[in-house]
DORODO-942992 format. One record per atom (N, C-alpha, C): x, y, z; atom name; residue in one letter; residue number from 1. Coordinates in Angstrom, 2 decimals. Layout:
       xx       yy       zz  atom  type  seq
        X        Y        Z    CA     A  NUM
...
***
This chain:
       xx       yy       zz  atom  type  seq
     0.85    -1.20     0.00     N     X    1
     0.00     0.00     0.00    CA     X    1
     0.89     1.25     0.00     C     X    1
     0.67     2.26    -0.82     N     X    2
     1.11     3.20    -1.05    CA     X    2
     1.13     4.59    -0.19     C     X    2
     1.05     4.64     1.10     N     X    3
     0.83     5.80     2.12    CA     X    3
     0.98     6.94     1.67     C     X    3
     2.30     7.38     0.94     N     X    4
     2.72     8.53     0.19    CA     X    4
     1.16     8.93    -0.74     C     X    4
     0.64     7.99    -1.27     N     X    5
    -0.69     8.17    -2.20    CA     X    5
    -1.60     8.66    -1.46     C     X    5
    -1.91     8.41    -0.30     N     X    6
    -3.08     8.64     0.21    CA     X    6
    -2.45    10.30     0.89     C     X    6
    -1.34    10.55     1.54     N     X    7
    -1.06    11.58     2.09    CA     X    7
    -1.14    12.80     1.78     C     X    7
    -0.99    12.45    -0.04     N     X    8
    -1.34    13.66    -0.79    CA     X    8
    -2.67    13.89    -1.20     C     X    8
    -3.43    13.54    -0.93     N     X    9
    -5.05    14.25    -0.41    CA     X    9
    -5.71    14.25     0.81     C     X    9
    -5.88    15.75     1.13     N     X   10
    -6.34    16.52     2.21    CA     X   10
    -7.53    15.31     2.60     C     X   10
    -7.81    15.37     3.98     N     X   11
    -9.41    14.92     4.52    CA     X   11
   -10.75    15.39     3.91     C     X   11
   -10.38    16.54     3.74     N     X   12
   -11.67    17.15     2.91    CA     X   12
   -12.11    16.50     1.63     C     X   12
   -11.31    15.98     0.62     N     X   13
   -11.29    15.43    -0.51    CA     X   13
   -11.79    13.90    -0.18     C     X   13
   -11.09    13.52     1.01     N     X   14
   -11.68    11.98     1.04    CA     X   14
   -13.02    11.86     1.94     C     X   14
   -13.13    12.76     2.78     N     X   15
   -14.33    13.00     3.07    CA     X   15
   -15.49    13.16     2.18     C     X   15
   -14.86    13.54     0.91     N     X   16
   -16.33    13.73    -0.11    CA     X   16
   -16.61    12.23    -0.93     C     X   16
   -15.94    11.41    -0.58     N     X   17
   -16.43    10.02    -0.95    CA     X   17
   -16.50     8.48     0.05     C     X   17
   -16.72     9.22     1.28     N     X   18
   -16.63     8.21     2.39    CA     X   18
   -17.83     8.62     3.27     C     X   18
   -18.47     7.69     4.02     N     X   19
   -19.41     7.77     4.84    CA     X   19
   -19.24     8.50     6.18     C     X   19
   -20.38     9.37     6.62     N     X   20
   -19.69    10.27     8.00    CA     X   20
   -19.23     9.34     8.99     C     X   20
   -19.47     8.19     9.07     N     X   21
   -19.16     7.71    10.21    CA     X   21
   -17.45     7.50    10.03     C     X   21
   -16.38     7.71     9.18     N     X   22
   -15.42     7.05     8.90    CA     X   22
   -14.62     8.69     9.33     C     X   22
   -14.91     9.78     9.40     N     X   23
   -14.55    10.77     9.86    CA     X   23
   -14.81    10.92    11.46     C     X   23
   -13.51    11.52    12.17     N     X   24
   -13.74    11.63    13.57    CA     X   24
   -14.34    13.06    13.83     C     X   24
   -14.52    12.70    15.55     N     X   25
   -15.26    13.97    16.20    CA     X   25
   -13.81    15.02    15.40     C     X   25
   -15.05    16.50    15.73     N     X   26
   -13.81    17.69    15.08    CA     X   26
   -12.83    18.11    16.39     C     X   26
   -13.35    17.76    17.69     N     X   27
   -12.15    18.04    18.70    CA     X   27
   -11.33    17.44    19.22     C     X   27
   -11.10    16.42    18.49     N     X   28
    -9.85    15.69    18.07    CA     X   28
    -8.88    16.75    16.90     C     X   28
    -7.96    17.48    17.09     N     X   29
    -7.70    18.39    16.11    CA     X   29
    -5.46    18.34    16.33     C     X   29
    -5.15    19.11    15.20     N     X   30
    -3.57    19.06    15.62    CA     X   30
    -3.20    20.49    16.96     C     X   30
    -2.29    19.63    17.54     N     X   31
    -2.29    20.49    18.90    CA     X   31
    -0.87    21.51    18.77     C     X   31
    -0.59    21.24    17.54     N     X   32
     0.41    22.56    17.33    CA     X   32
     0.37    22.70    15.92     C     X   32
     0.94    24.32    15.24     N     X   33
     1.05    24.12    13.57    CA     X   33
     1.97    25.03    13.56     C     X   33
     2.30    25.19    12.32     N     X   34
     1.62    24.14    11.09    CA     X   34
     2.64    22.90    11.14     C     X   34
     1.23    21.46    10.88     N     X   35
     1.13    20.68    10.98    CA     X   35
     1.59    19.65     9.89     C     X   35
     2.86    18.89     9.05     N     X   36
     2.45    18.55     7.86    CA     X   36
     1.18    17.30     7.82     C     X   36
     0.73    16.99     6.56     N     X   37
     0.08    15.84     6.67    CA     X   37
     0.50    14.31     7.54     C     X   37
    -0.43    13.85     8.42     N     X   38
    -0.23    12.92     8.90    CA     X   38
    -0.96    11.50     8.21     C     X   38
    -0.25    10.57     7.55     N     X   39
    -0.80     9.61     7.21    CA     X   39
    -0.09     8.23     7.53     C     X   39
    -0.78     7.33     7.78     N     X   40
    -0.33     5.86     7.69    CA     X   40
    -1.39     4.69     8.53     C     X   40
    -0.99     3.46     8.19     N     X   41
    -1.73     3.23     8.85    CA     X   41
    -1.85     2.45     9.96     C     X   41
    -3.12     2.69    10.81     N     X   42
    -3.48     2.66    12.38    CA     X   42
    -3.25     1.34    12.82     C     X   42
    -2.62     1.88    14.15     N     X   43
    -2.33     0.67    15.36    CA     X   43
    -2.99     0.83    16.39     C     X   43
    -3.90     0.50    16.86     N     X   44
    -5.13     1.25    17.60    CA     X   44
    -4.54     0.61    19.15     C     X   44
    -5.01     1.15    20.17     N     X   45
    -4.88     0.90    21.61    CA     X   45
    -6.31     1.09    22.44     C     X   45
    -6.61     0.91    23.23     N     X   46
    -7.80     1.62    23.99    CA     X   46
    -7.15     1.47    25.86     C     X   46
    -7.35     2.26    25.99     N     X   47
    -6.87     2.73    27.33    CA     X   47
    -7.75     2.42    28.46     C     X   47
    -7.87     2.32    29.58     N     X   48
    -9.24     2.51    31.07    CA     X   48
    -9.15     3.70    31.23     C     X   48
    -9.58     4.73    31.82     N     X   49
    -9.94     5.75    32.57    CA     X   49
    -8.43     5.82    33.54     C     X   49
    -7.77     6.87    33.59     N     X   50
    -6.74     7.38    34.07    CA     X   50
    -5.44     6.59    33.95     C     X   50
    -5.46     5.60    32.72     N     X   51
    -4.60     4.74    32.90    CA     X   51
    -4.30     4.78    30.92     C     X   51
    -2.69     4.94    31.00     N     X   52
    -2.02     5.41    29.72    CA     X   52
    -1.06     4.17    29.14     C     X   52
    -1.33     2.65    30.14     N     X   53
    -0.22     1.46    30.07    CA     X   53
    -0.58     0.87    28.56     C     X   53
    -1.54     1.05    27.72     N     X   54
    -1.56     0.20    26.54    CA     X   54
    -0.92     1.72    25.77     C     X   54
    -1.01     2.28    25.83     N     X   55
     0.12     3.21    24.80    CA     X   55
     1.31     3.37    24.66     C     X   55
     1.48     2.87    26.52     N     X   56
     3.20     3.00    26.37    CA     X   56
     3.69     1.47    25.71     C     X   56
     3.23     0.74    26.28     N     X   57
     3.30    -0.79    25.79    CA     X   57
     3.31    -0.47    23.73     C     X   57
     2.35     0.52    23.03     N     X   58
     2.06     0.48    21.54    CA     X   58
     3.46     0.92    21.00     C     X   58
     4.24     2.24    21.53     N     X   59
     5.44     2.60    20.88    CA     X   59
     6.65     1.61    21.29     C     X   59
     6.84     0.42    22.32     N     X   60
     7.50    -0.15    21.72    CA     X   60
     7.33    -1.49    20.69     C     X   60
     5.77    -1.59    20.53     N     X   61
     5.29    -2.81    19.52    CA     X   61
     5.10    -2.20    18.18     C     X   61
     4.56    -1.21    17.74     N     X   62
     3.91    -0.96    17.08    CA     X   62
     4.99    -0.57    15.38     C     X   62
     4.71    -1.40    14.66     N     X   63
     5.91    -1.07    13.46    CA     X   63
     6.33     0.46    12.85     C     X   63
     7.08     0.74    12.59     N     X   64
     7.76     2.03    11.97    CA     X   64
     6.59     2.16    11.10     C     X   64
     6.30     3.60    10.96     N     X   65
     5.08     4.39    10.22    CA     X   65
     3.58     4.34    10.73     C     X   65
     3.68     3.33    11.68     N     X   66
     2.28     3.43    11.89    CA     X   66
     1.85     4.72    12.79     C     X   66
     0.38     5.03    12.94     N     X   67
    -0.28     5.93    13.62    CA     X   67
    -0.63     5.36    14.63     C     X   67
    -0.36     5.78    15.64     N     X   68
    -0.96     5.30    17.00    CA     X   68
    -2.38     5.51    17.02     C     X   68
    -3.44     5.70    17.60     N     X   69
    -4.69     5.82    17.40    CA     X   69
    -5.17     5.27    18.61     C     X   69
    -5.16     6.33    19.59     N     X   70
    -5.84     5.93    21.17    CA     X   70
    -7.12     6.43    21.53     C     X   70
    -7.62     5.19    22.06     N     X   71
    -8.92     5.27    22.77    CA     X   71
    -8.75     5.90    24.37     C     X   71
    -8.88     6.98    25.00     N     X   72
    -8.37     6.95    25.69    CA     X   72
    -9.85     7.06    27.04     C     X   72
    -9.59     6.41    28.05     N     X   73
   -10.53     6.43    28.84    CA     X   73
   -11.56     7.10    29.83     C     X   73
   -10.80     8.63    29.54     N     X   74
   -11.03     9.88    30.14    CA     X   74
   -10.29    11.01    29.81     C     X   74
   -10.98    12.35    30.47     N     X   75
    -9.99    13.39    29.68    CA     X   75
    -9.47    14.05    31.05     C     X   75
    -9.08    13.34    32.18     N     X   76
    -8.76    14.01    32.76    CA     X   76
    -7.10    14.03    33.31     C     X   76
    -6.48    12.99    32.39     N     X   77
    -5.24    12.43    32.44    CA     X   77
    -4.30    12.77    31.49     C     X   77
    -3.07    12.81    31.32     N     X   78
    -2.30    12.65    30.07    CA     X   78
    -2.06    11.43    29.54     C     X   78
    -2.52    11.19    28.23     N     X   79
    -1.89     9.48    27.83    CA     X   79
    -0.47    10.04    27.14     C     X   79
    -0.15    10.74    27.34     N     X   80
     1.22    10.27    26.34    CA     X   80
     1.63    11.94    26.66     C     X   80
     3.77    11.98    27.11     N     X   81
     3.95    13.44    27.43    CA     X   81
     5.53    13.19    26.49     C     X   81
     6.06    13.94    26.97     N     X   82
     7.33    14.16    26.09    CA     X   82
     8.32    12.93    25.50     C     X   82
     8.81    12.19    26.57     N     X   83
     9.38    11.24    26.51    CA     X   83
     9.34    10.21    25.58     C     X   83
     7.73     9.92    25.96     N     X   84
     6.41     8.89    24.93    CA     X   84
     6.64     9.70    23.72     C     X   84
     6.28    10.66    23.34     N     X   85
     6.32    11.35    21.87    CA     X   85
     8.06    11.38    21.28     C     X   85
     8.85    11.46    22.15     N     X   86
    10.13    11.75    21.44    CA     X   86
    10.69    10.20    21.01     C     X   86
    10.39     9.35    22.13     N     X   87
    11.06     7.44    21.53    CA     X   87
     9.98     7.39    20.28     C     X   87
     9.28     7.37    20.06     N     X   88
     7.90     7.11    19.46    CA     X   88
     8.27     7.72    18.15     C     X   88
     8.73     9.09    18.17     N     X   89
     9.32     9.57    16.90    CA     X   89
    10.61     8.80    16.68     C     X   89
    11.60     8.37    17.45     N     X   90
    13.19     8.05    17.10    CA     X   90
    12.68     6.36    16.72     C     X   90
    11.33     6.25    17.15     N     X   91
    11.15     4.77    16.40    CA     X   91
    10.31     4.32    15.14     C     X   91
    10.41     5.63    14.46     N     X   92
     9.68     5.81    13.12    CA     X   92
     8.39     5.82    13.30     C     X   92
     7.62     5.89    14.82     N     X   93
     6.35     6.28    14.60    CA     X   93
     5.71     7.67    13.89     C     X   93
     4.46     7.24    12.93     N     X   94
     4.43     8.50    11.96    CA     X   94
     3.63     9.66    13.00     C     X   94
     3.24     9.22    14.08     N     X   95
     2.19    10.26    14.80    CA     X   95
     1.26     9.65    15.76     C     X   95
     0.46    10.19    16.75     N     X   96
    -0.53    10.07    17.58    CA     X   96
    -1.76    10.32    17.14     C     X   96
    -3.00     9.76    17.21     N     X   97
    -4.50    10.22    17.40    CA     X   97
    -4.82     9.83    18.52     C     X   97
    -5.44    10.33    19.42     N     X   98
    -6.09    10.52    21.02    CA     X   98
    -6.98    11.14    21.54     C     X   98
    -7.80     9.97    21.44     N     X   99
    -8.90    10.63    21.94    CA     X   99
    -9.12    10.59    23.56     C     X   99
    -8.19    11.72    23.88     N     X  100
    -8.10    12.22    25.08    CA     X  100
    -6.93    13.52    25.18     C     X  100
    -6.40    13.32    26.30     N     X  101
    -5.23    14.51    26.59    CA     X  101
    -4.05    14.01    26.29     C     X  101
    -3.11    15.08    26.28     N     X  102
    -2.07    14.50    26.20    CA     X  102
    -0.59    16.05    27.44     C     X  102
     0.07    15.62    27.83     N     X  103
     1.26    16.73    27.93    CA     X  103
     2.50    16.94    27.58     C     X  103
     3.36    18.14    27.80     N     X  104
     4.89    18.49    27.76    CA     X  104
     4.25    18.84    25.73     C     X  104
     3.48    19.57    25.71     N     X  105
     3.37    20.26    24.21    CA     X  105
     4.17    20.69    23.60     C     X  105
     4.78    21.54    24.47     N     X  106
     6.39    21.89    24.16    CA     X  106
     7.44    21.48    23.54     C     X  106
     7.52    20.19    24.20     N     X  107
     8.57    19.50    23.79    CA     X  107
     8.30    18.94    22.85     C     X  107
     6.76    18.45    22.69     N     X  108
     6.03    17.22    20.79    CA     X  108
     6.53    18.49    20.32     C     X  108
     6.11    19.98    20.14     N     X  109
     6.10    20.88    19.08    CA     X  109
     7.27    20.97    18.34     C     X  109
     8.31    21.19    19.28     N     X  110
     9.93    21.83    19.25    CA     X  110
    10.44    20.56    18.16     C     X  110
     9.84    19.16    18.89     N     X  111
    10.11    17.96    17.87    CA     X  111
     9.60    17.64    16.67     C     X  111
     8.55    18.77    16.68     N     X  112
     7.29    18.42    15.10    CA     X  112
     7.17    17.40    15.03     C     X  112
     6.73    16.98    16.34     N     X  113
     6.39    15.16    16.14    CA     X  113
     5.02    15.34    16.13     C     X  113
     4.01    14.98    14.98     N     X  114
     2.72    14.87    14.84    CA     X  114
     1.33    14.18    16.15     C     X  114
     0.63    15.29    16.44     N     X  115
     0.08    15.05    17.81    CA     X  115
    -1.42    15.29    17.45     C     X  115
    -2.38    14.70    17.37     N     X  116
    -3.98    14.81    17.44    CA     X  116
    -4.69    14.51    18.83     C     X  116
    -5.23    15.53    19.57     N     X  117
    -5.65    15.06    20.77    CA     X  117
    -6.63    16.05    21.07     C     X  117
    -7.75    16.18    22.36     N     X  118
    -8.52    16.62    22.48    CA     X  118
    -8.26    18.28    23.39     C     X  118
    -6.83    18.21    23.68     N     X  119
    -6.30    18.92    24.29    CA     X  119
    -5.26    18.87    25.06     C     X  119
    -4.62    19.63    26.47     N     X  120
    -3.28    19.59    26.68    CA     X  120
    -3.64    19.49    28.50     C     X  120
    -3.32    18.69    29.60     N     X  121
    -3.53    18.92    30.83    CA     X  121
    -1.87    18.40    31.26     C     X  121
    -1.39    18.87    32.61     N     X  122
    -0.35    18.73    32.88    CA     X  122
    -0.43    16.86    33.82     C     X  122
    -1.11    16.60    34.16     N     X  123
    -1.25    15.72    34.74    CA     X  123
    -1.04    13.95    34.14     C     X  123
    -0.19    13.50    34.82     N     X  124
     0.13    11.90    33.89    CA     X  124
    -0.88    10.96    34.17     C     X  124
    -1.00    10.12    33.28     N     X  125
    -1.82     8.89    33.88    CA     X  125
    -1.15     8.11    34.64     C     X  125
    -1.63     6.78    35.33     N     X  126
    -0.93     5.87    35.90    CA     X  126
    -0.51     4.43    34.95     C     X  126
     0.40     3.15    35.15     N     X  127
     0.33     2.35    34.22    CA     X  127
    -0.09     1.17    35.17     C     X  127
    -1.01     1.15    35.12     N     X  128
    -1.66    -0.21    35.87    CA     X  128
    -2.55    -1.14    35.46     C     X  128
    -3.51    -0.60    34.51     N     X  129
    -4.41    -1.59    33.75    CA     X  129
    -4.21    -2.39    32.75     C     X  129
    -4.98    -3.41    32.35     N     X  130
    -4.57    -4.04    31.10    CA     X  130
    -5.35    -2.89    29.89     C     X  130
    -5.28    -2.90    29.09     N     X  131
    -6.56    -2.68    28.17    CA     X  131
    -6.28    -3.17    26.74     C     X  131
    -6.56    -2.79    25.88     N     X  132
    -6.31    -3.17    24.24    CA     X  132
    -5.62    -2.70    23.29     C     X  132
    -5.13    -3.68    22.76     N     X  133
    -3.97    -3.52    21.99    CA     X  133
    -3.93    -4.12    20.59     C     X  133
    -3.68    -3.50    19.34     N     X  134
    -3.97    -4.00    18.07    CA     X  134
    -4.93    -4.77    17.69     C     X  134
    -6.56    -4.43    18.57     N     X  135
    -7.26    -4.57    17.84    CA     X  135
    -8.14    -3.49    17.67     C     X  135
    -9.58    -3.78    17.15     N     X  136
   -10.67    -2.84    16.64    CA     X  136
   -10.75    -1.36    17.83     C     X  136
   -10.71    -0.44    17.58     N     X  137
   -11.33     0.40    19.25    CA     X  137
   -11.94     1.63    18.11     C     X  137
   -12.93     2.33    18.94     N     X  138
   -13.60     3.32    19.05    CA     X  138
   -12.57     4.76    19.17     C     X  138
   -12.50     5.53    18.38     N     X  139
   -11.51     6.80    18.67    CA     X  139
   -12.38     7.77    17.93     C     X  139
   -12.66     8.78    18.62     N     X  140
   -13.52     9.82    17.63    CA     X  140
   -14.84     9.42    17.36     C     X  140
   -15.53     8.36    17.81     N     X  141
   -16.93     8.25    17.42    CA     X  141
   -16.29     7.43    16.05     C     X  141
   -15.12     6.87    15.37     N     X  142
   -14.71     5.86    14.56    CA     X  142
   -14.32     4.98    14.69     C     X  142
   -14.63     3.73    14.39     N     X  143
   -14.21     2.30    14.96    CA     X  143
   -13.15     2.25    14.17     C     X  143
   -12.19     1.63    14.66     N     X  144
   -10.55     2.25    13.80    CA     X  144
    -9.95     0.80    14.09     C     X  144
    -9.38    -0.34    13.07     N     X  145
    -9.01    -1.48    12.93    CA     X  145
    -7.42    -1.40    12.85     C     X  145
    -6.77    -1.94    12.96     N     X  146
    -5.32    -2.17    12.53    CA     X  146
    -5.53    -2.31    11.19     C     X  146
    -4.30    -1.55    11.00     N     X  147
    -4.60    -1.25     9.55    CA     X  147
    -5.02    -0.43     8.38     C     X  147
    -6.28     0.04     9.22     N     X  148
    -6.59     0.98     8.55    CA     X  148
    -5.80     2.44     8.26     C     X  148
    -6.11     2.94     7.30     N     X  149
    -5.43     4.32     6.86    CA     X  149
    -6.08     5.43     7.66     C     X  149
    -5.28     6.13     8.41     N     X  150
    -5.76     7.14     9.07    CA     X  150
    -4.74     8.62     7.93     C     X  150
    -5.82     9.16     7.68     N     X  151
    -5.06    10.69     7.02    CA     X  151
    -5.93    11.74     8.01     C     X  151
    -5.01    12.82     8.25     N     X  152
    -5.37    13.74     9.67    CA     X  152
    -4.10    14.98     9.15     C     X  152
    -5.14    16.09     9.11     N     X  153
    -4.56    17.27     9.16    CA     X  153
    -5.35    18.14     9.25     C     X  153
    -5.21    19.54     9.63     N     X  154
    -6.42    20.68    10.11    CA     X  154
    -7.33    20.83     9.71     C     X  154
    -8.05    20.26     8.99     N     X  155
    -9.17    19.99     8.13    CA     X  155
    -9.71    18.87     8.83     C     X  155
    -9.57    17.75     9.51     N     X  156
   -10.09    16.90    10.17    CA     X  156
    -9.15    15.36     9.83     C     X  156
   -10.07    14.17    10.39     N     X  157
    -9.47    13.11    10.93    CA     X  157
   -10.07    12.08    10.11     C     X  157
    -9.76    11.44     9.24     N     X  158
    -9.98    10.50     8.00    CA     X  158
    -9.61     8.73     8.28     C     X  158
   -10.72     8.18     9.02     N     X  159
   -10.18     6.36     8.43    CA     X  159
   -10.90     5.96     7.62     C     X  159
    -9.72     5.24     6.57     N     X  160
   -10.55     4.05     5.73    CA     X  160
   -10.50     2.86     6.12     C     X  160
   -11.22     2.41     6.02     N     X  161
   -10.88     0.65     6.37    CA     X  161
   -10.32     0.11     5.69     C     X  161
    -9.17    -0.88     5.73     N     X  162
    -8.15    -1.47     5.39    CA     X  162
    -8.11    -1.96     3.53     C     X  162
    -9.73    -2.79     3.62     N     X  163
    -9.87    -3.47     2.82    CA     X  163
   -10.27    -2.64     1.47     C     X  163
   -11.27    -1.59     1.76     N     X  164
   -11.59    -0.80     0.97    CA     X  164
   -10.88     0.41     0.62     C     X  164
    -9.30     0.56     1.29     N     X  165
    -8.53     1.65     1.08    CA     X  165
    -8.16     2.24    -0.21     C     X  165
    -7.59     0.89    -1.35     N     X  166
    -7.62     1.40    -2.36    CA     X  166
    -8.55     1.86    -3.37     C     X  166
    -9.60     1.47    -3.15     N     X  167
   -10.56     1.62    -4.02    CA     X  167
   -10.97     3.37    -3.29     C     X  167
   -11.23     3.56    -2.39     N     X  168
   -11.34     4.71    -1.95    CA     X  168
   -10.33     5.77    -2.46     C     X  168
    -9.15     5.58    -2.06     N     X  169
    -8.26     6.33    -2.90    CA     X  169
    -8.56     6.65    -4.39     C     X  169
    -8.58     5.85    -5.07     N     X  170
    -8.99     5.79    -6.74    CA     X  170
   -10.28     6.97    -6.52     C     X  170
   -11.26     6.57    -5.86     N     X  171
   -12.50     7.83    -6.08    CA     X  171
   -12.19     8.92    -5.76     C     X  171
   -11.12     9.33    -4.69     N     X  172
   -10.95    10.55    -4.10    CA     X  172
    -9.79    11.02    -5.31     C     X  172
    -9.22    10.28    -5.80     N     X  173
    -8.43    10.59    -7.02    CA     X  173
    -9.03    11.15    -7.39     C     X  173
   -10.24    10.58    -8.44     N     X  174
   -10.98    11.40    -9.48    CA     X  174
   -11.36    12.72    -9.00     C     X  174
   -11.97    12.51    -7.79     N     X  175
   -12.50    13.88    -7.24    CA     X  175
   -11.71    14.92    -7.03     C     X  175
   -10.75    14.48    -6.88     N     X  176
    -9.45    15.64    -6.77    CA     X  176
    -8.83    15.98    -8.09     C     X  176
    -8.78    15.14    -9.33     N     X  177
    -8.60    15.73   -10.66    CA     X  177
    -9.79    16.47   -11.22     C     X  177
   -10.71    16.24   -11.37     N     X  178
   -12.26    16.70   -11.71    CA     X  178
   -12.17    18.33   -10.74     C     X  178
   -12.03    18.23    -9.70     N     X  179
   -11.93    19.51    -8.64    CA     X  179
   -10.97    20.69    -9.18     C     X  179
    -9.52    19.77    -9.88     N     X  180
    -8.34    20.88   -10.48    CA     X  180
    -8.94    21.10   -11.53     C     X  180
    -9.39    20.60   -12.36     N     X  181
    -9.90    21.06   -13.67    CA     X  181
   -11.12    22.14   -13.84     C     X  181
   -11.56    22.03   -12.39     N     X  182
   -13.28    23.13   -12.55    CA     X  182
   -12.23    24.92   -12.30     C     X  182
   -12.16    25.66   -13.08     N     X  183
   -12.43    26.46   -12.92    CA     X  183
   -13.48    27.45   -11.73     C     X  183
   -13.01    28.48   -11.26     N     X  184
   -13.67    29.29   -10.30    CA     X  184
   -15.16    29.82   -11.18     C     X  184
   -14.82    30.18   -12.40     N     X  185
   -16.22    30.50   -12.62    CA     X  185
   -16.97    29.77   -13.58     C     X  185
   -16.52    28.22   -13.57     N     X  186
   -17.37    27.15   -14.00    CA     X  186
   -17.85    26.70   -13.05     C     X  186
   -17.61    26.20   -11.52     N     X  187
   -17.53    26.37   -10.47    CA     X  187
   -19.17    26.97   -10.14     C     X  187
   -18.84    28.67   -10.39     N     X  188
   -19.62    29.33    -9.68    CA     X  188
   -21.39    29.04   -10.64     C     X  188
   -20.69    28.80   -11.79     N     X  189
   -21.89    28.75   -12.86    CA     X  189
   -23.03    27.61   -12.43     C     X  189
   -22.42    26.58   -12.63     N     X  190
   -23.29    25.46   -11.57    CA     X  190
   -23.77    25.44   -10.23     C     X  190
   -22.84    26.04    -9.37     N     X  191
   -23.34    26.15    -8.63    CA     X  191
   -24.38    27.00    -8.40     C     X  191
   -24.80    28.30    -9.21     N     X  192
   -25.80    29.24    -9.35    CA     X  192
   -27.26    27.73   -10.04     C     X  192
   -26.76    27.42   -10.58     N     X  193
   -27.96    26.68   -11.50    CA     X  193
   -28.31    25.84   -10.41     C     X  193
   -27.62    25.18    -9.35     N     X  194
   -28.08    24.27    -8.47    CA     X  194
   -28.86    24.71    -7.50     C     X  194
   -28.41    25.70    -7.15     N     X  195
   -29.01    26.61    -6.14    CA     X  195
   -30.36    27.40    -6.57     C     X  195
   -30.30    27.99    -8.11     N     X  196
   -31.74    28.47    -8.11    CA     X  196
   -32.92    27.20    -8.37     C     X  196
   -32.62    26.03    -8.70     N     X  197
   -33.01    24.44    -8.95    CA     X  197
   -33.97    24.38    -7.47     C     X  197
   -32.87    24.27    -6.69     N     X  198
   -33.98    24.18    -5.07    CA     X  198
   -34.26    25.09    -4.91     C     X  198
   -33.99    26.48    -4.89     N     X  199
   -34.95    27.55    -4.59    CA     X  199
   -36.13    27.27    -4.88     C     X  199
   -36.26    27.01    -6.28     N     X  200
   -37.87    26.96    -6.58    CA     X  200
   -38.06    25.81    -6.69     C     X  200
   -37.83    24.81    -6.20     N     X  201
   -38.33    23.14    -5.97    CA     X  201
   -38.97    23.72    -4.45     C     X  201
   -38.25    24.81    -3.89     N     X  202
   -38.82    24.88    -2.46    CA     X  202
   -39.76    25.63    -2.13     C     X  202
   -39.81    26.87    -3.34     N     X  203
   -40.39    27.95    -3.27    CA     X  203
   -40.12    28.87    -2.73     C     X  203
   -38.72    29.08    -2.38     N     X  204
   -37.96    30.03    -1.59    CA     X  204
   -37.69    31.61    -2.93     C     X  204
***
């Protein structure tokens, strides 16, 4: 699979040929910029409530390029602070998604190590629970598989599922050549014709 392929189209573009459910919540967002594109694909974790032990356990399992992609169990903890983000980068991880907190911002930024999270609290979790590891979990209101392609940049948070990745790509292709080719005021022309179409389908 070609990651480089998918990286070079924005979320917005693949969003226009994928189902809402395959897009995450929007406050899941990048916690510093500018951000480059984050793509590859997901190694999912799911966390308990104040407890960050299946993430730390993911950066040393989890193969070079993949996206971490945490479920995290609450927002009142940090799953992942400087340390976690800097091995995590020196081990070819391509980036974090977290759906929760994370800390030491500072230090991910300074490293431009790619960070998606719901926000920033100073506080660590503990490592005591079991929880899940490389399989299916919930992140963003998206059920996110190993495997799957996660693309994420300020525009929002993009999985495809594994199986249907390429074929998805191919449509968001077209849509993204078809998109360079419209002109601004071919563009605007249709879109006038579409718009006065329901006006008066509505009677507005």
């Amino acid at each position: 699979m070609d990651i480089a392929a998918f990286a070079r189209l924005s979320p917005t573009t693949l969003a226009e040929v994928v189902t809402r459910d395959r897009v995450m919540d929007p406050g899941i967002r990048p916690l510093w910029s500018p951000m480059e594109r984050l793509a590859g694909p997901a190694y999912p974790v799911a966390c308990p409530a104040g407890d960050n032990l299946m993430l730390h356990v993911a950066i040393h399992r989890a193969p070079a390029g993949s996206v971490l992609v945490c479920a995290a169990g609450d927002s009142n903890w940090a799953m992942a602070g400087g340390n976690v983000c800097a091995y995590a980068q020196q081990r070819g991880i391509a980036g974090f998604v977290v759906d929760g907190l994370v800390r030491d911002l500072a230090e991910t930024r300074e490293r431009r190590f790619p960070v998606f999270a719901r926000g920033v609290i100073p506080i660590p979790g503990v490592r005591k629970t079991p929880g899940l590891i490389d399989v299916p979990v919930v992140c963003g209101g998206v059920t996110v598989a190993p495997g799957d392609v996660v693309v994420a940049d300020e525009e929002g948070i993009v999985v495809l599922p594994k199986a249907h990745a390429e074929a998805i790509l191919a449509q968001a292709l077209q849509r993204a050549d078809k998109d360079a080719k419209t002109t601004l005021a071919d563009w605007v022309k249709a879109h006038k014709t579409r718009i006065d179409e329901l006006t008066r389908s509505l009677g507005i």
